[in-house]
C-alpha positions in Angstrom: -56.4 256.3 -23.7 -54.8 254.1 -21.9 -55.9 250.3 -20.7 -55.0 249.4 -17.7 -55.1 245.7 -16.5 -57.6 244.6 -14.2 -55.7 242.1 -11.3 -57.8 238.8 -11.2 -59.2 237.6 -8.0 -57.7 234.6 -5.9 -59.7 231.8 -5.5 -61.0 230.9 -1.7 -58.7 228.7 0.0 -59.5 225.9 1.3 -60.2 225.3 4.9 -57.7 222.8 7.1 -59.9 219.4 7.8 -61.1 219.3 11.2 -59.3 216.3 13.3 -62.3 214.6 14.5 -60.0 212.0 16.5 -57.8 214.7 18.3 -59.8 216.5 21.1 -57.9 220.1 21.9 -58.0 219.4 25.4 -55.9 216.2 25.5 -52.2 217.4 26.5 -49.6 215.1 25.3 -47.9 213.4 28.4 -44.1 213.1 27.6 -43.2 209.3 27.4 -41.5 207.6 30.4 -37.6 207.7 30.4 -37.8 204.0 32.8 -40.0 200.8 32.1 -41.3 199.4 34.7 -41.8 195.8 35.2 -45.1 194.4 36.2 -46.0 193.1 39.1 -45.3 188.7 39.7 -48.0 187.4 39.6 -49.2 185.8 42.5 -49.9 182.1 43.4 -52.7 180.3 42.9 -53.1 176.8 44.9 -56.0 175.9 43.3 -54.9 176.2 40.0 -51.8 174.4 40.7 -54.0 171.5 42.3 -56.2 171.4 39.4 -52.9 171.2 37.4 -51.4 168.7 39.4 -54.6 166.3 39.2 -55.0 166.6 35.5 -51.2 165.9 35.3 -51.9 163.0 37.4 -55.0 161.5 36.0 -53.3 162.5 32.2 -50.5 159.9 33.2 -52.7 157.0 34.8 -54.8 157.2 31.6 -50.9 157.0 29.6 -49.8 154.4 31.3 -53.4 152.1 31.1 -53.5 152.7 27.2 -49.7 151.5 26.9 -50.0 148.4 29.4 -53.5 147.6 27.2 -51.6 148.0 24.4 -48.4 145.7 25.4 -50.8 143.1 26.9 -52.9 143.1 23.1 -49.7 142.3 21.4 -48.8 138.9 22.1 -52.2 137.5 21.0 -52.1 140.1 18.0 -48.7 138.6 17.0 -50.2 134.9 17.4 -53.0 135.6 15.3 -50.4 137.8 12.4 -48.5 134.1 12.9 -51.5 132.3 12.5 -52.9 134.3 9.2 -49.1 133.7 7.4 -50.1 130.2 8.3 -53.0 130.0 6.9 -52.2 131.7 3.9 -49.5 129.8 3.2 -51.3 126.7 3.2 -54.1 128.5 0.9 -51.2 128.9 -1.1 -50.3 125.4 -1.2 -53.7 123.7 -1.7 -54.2 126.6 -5.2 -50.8 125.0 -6.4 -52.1 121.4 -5.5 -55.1 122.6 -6.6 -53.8 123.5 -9.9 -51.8 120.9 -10.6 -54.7 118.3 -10.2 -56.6 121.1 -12.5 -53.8 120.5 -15.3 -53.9 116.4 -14.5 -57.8 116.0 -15.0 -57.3 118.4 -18.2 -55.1 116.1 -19.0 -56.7 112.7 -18.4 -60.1 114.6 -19.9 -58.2 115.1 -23.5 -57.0 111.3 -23.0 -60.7 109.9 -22.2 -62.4 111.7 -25.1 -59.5 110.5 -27.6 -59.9 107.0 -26.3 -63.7 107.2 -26.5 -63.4 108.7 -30.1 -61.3 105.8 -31.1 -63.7 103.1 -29.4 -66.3 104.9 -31.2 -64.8 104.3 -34.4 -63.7 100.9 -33.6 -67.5 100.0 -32.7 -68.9 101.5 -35.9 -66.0 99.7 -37.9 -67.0 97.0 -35.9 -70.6 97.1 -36.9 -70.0 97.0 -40.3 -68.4 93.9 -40.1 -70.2 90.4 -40.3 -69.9 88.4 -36.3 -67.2 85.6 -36.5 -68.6 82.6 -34.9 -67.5 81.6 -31.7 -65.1 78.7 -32.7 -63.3 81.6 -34.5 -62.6 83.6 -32.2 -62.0 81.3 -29.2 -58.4 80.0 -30.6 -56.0 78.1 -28.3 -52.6 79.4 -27.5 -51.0 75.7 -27.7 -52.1 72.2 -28.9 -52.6 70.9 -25.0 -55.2 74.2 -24.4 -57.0 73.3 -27.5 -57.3 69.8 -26.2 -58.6 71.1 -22.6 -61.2 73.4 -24.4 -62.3 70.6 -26.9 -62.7 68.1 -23.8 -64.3 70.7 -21.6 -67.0 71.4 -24.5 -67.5 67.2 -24.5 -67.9 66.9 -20.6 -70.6 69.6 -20.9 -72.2 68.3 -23.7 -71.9 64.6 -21.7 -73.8 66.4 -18.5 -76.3 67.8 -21.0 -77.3 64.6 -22.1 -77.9 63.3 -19.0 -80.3 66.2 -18.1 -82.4 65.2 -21.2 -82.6 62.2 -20.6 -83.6 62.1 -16.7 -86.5 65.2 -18.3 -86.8 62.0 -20.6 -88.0 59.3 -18.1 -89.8 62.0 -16.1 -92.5 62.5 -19.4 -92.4 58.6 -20.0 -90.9 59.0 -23.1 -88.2 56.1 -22.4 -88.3 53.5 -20.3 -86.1 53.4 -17.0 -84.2 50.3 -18.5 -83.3 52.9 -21.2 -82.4 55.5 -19.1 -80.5 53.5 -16.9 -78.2 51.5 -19.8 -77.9 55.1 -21.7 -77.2 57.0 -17.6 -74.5 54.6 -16.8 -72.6 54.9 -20.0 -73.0 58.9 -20.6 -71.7 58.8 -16.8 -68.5 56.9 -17.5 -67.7 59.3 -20.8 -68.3 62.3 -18.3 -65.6 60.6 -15.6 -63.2 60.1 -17.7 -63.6 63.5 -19.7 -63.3 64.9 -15.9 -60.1 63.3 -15.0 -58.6 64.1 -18.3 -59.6 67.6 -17.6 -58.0 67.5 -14.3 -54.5 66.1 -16.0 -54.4 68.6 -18.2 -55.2 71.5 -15.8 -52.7 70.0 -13.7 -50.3 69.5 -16.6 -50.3 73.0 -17.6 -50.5 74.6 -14.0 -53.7 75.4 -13.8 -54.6 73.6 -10.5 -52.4 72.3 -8.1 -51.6 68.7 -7.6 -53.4 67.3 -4.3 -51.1 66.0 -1.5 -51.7 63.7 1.3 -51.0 63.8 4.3 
């Protein structure tokens, strides 16, 4: 017994998508063989005059802004020249400025050195006993010492003469006294005076009187 093979079935095929965009009753219309140019288009005064004003008013507005702008640069440039100017001379008073910075450092070191040293001369001074006048007053030459020594005298002479007139005053001396002792403290004084004028003469100290 034979077996004889059974033929398999095909499988469905499947159906052709439907065109949704193609609709079966367009016809195709061949393409034209000739292009044809379209049509001018036609003018349009009231566009052109619109154009025409805007052109116009476009060109005042142009020429306004660049006459502004050419009037605004003189003063612009005088007041560039006038800022380099001022700068410059900002410049020069922060150099002078500097430099009298530098000479007041300077002269400040100088003053605190010289009032350190004073304040070591004044405590070496302090330690020290004080020298009595005659000591320290010393005459450069033999004539000065004279003038000082008959300077001291005259004073002294004019001293005297005050007690004694403070004398008479509290009744203490008589006025014969006072005239005797007057008179001759009075010709000590003149003649300590003139030799106090020879001297001061001698060593150019006043000038010599002239007549006329």
């Amino acid at each position: 017994m034979s077996h004889q093979q059974t033929p398999q079935p095909q499988p469905p095929r499947p159906k052709p998508q439907e065109d949704l965009l193609t609709s079966p009753f367009e016809n195709t219309l061949p393409a034209p063989t000739v292009e044809v140019a379209p049509p001018p288009i036609p003018p349009n005064p009231h566009k052109d005059a619109l154009l025409q004003a805007l052109s116009q008013t476009l060109t005042q507005q142009t020429r306004s802004i660049h006459a502004s702008n050419m009037s605004a640069i003189p003063p612009l440039r005088a007041q560039q020249a006038a800022l380099n100017e001022t700068s410059n001379s900002i410049n020069r008073e922060m150099s002078q400025l500097s430099d009298l910075q530098a000479l007041l450092d300077s002269n400040e070191k100088i003053l605190r050195q010289a009032m350190h040293d004073a304040d070591k001369v004044l405590d070496d001074a302090k330690q020290r006993d004080v020298p009595a006048v005659e000591d320290v007053l010393v005459a450069p030459t033999v004539v000065a010492r004279q003038l000082y020594e008959t300077v001291v005298e005259e004073r002294a002479l004019e001293e005297c003469r005050t007690v004694i007139g403070k004398a008479l005053d509290k009744g203490r001396i008589g006025g014969d006294v006072w005239a005797k002792q007057t008179r001759s403290l009075a010709r000590e004084e003149f003649l300590k005076k003139a030799l106090i004028k020879k001297i001061s003469r001698g060593m150019g100290l006043v000038e010599e009187e002239r007549w006329d």
